[in-house]
C-alpha positions in Angstrom: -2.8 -6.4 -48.7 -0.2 -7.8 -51.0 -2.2 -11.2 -51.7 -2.7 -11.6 -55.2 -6.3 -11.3 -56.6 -6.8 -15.6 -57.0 -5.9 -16.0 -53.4 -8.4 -13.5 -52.1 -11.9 -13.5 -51.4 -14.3 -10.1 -51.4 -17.8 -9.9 -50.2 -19.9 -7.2 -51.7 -23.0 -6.8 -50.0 -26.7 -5.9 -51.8 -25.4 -7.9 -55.2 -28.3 -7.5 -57.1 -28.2 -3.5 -57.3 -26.5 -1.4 -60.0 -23.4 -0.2 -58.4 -22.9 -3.6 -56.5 -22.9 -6.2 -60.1 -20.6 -3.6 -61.7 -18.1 -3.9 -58.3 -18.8 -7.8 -59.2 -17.9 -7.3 -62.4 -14.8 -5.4 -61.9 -13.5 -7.7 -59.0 -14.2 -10.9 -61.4 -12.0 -9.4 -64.1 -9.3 -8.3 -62.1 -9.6 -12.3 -61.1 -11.2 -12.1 -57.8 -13.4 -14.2 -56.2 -16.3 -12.8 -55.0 -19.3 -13.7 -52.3 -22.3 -11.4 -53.1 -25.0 -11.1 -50.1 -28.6 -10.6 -51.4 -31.9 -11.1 -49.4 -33.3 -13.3 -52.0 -30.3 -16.1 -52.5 -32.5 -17.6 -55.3 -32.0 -14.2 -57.3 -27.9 -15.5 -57.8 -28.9 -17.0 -60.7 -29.6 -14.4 -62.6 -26.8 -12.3 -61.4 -24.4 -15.3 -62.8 -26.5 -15.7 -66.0 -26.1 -11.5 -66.5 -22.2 -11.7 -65.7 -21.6 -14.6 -67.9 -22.8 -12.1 -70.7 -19.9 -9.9 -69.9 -16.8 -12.0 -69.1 -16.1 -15.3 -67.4 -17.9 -16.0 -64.2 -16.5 -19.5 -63.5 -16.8 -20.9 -60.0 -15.5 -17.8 -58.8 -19.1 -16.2 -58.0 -21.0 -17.5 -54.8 -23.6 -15.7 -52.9 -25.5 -16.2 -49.6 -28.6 -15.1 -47.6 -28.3 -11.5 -45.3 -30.5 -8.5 -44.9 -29.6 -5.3 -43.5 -32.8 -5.3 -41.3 -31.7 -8.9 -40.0 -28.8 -10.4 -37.6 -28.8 -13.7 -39.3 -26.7 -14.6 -42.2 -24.2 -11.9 -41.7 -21.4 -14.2 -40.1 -21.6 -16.5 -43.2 -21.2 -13.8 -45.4 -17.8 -12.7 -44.5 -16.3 -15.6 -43.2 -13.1 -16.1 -44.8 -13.2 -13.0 -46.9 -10.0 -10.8 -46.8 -12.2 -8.0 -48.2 -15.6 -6.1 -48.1 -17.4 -3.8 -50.4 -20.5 -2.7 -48.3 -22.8 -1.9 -50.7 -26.0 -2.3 -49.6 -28.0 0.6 -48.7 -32.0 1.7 -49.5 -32.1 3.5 -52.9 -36.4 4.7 -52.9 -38.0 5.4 -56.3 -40.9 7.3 -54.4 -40.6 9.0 -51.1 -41.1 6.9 -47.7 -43.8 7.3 -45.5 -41.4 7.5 -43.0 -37.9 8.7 -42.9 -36.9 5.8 -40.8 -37.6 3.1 -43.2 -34.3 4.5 -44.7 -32.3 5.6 -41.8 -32.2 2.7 -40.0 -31.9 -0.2 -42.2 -29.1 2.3 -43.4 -27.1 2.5 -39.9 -27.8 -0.4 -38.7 -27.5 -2.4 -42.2 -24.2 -0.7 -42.3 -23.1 -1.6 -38.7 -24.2 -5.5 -39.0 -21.9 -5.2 -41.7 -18.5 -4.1 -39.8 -19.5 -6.0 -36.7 -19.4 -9.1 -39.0 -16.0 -8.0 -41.2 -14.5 -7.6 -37.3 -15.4 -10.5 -36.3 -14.3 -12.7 -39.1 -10.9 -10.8 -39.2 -11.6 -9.1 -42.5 -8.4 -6.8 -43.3 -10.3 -3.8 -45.6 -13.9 -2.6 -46.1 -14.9 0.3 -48.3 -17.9 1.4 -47.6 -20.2 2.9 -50.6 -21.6 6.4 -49.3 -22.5 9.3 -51.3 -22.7 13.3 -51.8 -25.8 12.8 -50.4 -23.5 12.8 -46.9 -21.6 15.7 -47.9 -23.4 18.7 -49.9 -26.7 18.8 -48.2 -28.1 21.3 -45.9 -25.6 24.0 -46.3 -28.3 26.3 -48.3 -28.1 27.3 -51.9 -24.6 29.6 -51.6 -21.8 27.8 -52.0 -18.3 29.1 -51.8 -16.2 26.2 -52.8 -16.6 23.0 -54.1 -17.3 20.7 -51.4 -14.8 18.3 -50.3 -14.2 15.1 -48.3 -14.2 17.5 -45.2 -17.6 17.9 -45.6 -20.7 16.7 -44.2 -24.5 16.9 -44.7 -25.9 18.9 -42.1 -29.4 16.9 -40.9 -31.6 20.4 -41.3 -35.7 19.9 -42.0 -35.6 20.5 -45.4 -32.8 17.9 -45.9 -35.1 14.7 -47.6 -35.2 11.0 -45.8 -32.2 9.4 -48.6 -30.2 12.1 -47.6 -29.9 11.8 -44.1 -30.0 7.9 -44.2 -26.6 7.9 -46.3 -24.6 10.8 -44.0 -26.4 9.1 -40.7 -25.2 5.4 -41.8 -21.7 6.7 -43.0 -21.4 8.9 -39.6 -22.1 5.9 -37.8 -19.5 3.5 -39.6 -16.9 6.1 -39.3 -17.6 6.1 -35.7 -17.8 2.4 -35.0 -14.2 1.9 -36.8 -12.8 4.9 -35.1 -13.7 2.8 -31.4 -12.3 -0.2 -32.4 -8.9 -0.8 -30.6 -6.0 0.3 -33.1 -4.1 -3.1 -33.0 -7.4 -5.0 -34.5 -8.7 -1.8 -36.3 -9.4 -2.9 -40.5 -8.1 -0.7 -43.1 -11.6 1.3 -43.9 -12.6 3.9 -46.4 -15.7 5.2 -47.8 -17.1 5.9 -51.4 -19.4 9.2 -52.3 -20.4 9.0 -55.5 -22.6 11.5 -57.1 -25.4 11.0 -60.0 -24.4 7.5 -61.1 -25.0 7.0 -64.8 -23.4 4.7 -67.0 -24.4 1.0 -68.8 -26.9 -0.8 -67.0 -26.2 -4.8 -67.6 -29.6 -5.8 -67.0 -33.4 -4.5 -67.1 -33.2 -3.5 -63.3 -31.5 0.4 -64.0 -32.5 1.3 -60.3 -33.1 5.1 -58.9 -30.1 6.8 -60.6 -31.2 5.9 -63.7 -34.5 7.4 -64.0 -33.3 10.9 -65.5 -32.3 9.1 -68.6 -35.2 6.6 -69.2 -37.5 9.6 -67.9 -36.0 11.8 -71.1 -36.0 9.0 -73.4 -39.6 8.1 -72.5 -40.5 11.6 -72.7 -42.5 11.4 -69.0 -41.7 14.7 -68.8 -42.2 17.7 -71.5 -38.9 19.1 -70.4 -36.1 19.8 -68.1 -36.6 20.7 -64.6 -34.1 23.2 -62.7 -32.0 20.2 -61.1 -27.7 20.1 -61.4 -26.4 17.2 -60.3 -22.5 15.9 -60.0 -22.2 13.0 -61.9 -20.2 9.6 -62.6 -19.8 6.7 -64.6 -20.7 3.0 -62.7 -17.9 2.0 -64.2 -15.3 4.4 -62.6 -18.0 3.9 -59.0 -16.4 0.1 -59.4 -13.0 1.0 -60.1 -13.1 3.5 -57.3 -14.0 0.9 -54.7 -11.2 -1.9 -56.1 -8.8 1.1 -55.6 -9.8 2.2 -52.0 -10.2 -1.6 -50.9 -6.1 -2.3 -51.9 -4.2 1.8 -51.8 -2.9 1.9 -47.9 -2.7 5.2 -48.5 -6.8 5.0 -48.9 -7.0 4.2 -44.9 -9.0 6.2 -42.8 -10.0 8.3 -46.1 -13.7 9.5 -47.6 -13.2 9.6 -51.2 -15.6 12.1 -53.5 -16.2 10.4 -56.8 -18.1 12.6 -59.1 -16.4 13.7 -62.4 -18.8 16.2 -64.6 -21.6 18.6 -62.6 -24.4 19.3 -65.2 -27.6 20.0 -65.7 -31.0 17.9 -66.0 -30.9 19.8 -69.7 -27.3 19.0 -70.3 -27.6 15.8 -70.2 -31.1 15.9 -72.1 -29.3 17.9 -75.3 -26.3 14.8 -74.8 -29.5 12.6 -75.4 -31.1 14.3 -78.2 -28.0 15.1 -79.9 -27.5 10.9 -79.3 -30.7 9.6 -80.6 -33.0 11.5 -82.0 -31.6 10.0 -85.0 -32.5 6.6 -83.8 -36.0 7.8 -83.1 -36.1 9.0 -79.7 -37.1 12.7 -79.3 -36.1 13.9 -76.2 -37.8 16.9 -74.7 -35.0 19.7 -74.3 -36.7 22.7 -73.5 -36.5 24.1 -69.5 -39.6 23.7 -67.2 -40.2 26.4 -64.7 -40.8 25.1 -61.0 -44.0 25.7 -60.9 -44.8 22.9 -63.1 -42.2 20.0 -61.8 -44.3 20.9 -58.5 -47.5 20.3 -60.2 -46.1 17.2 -61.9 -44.6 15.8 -58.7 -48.4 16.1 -57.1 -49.2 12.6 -59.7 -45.7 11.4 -59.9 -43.9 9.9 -56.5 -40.3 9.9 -58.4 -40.6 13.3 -59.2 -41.4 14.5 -56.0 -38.3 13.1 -54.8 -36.1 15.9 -56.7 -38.4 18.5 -55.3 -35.2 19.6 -53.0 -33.1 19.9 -55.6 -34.7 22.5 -57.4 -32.7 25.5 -58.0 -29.8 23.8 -56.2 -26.1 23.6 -57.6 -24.1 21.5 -55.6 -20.4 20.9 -57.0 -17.9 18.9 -55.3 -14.3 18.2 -56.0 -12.8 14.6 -56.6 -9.3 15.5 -56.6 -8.6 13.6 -53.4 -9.9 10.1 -55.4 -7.7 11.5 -58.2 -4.5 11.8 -56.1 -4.9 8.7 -53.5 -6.7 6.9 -56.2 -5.1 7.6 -59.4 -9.0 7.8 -60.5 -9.5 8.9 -64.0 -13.0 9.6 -65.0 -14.7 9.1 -67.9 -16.7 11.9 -69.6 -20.3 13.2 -69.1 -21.1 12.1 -72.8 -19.5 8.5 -72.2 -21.9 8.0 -69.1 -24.8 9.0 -70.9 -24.7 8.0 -73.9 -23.3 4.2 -72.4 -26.9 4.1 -70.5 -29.4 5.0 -72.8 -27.7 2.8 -75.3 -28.0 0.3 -72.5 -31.5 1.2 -72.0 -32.3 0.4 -75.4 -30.9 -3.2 -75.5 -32.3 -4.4 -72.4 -35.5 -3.0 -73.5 -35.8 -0.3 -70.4 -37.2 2.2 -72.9 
């Protein structure tokens, strides 16, 4: 893994989404080139236009046809690439009708992937994961901080997202772990928590929808919710780090800096810019009325499971393997609503 960055090639699956362009990003400055998979191909031009606003694209961006529900299109995408970022992965802003329109374009999205970086003799392949696979299912007492030791235990009241990401990341660990040792890539996964941070375009996906809900005021306050939470940025840098560290190999690597609350980052908000105009609603809701709410609101009922919960997790493995340094809560926050602002989100 000792090719320098001009010589290399990385294909980063799902381009379009919000953790994927900033992995683009990242990968383009550090003078990559990059091959971004999206189901739409005519979509690339928009992702170059949005890059070009943030540093030089060049001919070093290319992008081609694949869909995690779909063989074809997959053998293109990583022919002659040294690396893979799998990305790609079902985000919902509303709740499915059924939980396998998430699990399985999740697993087997996923596996397509691998089978295709085997193939094509790709060296390293981080895989982007989540908390979602690690804290979920253990019931509210929590005696530690959960680590990379953890995982998501698939009980009733764990939601569809949930067991789609520790499913999908269960079943790469175990495809890589079967492959014969002398072909076997170097292979690491990324579990970020709550990802906040600058959005570079009008698409701010799931994550995202705390902030532009506050800043919108869609709700009259702040629900019971704690999340663990990280900057897009540091998601990107995480992945470029795990994709070229040997020591990342074989590894699951917890990224997820500050844990707060759905009020914490509301008073970061209000504190913000309320002098700019925005009043953010501050005060806390009781559960009763987020259940009410989430009766007319599909995104809403999605956080229904987390009410009440407080799920921290430790990062000091990405820290140590990684040398991953975090930005701040207030940095992530304040970087997307003032995001939200220019690309007229809110």
């Amino acid at each position: 893994m000792a090719a320098s960055p001009a010589e290399s090639l990385v294909t980063v699956t799902g381009a379009s989404g919000f953790i994927a362009l900033h992995c683009i990003r990242e990968l383009l400055e550090r003078g990559y080139r990059v091959r971004g998979t999206l189901r739409s191909p005519e979509r690339g031009a928009g992702i170059v236009e949005t890059l070009s606003k943030h540093g030089a694209v060049g001919d070093r961006l290319e992008f081609v046809a694949a869909d995690l529900t779909l063989d074809d299109g997959w053998g293109e995408a990583m022919q002659g690439a040294r690396y893979l970022l799998h990305v790609a992965s079902p985000l919902p802003r509303k709740p499915p009708k059924r939980e396998d329109d998430l699990i399985v374009p999740a697993r087997d999205g996923a596996l397509r992937a691998l089978r295709a970086a085997h193939a094509a003799g790709v060296e390293s392949v981080v895989m982007t994961s989540s908390v979602a696979a690690v804290a979920y299912g253990h019931g509210k007492a929590q005696s530690r901080a959960y680590d990379e030791r953890d995982w998501s235990e698939l009980v009733d009241e764990v939601g569809a997202y949930e067991k789609s990401k520790t499913i999908a990341e269960r079943a790469a660990w175990d495809y890589v772990n079967a492959l014969p040792a002398e072909s076997r890539f170097h292979f690491a996964t990324v579990n970020p928590g709550l990802v906040l941070g600058p959005v570079l375009d009008n698409d701010h996906g799931t994550s995202g929808e705390v902030v532009r809900k506050l800043m919108t005021r869609e709700l009259p306050g702040c629900p019971n919710i704690s999340y663990a939470t990280v900057d897009v940025r540091d998601v990107a840098t995480a992945h470029v780090a795990a994709m070229t560290t040997p020591e990342a190999n074989g590894k699951r690597f917890i990224v997820a800096n500050e844990f707060t609350t759905f009020q914490g980052i509301a008073r970061i908000l209000d504190d913000e810019f309320r002098p700019k105009g925005y009043k953010i609603p501050t005060r806390s809701l009781p559960d009763w009325m987020i259940r009410i709410a989430a009766l007319f609101d599909k995104t809403t009922r999605l956080a229904l499971g987390e009410l009440g919960y407080q799920r921290e997790v430790s990062c000091d493995q990405a820290r140590q393997v990684l040398d991953w340094q975090p930005r701040s809560l207030r940095d992530m926050v304040v970087s997307m609503g003032e995001s939200f602002i220019e690309h007229r989100v809110v």
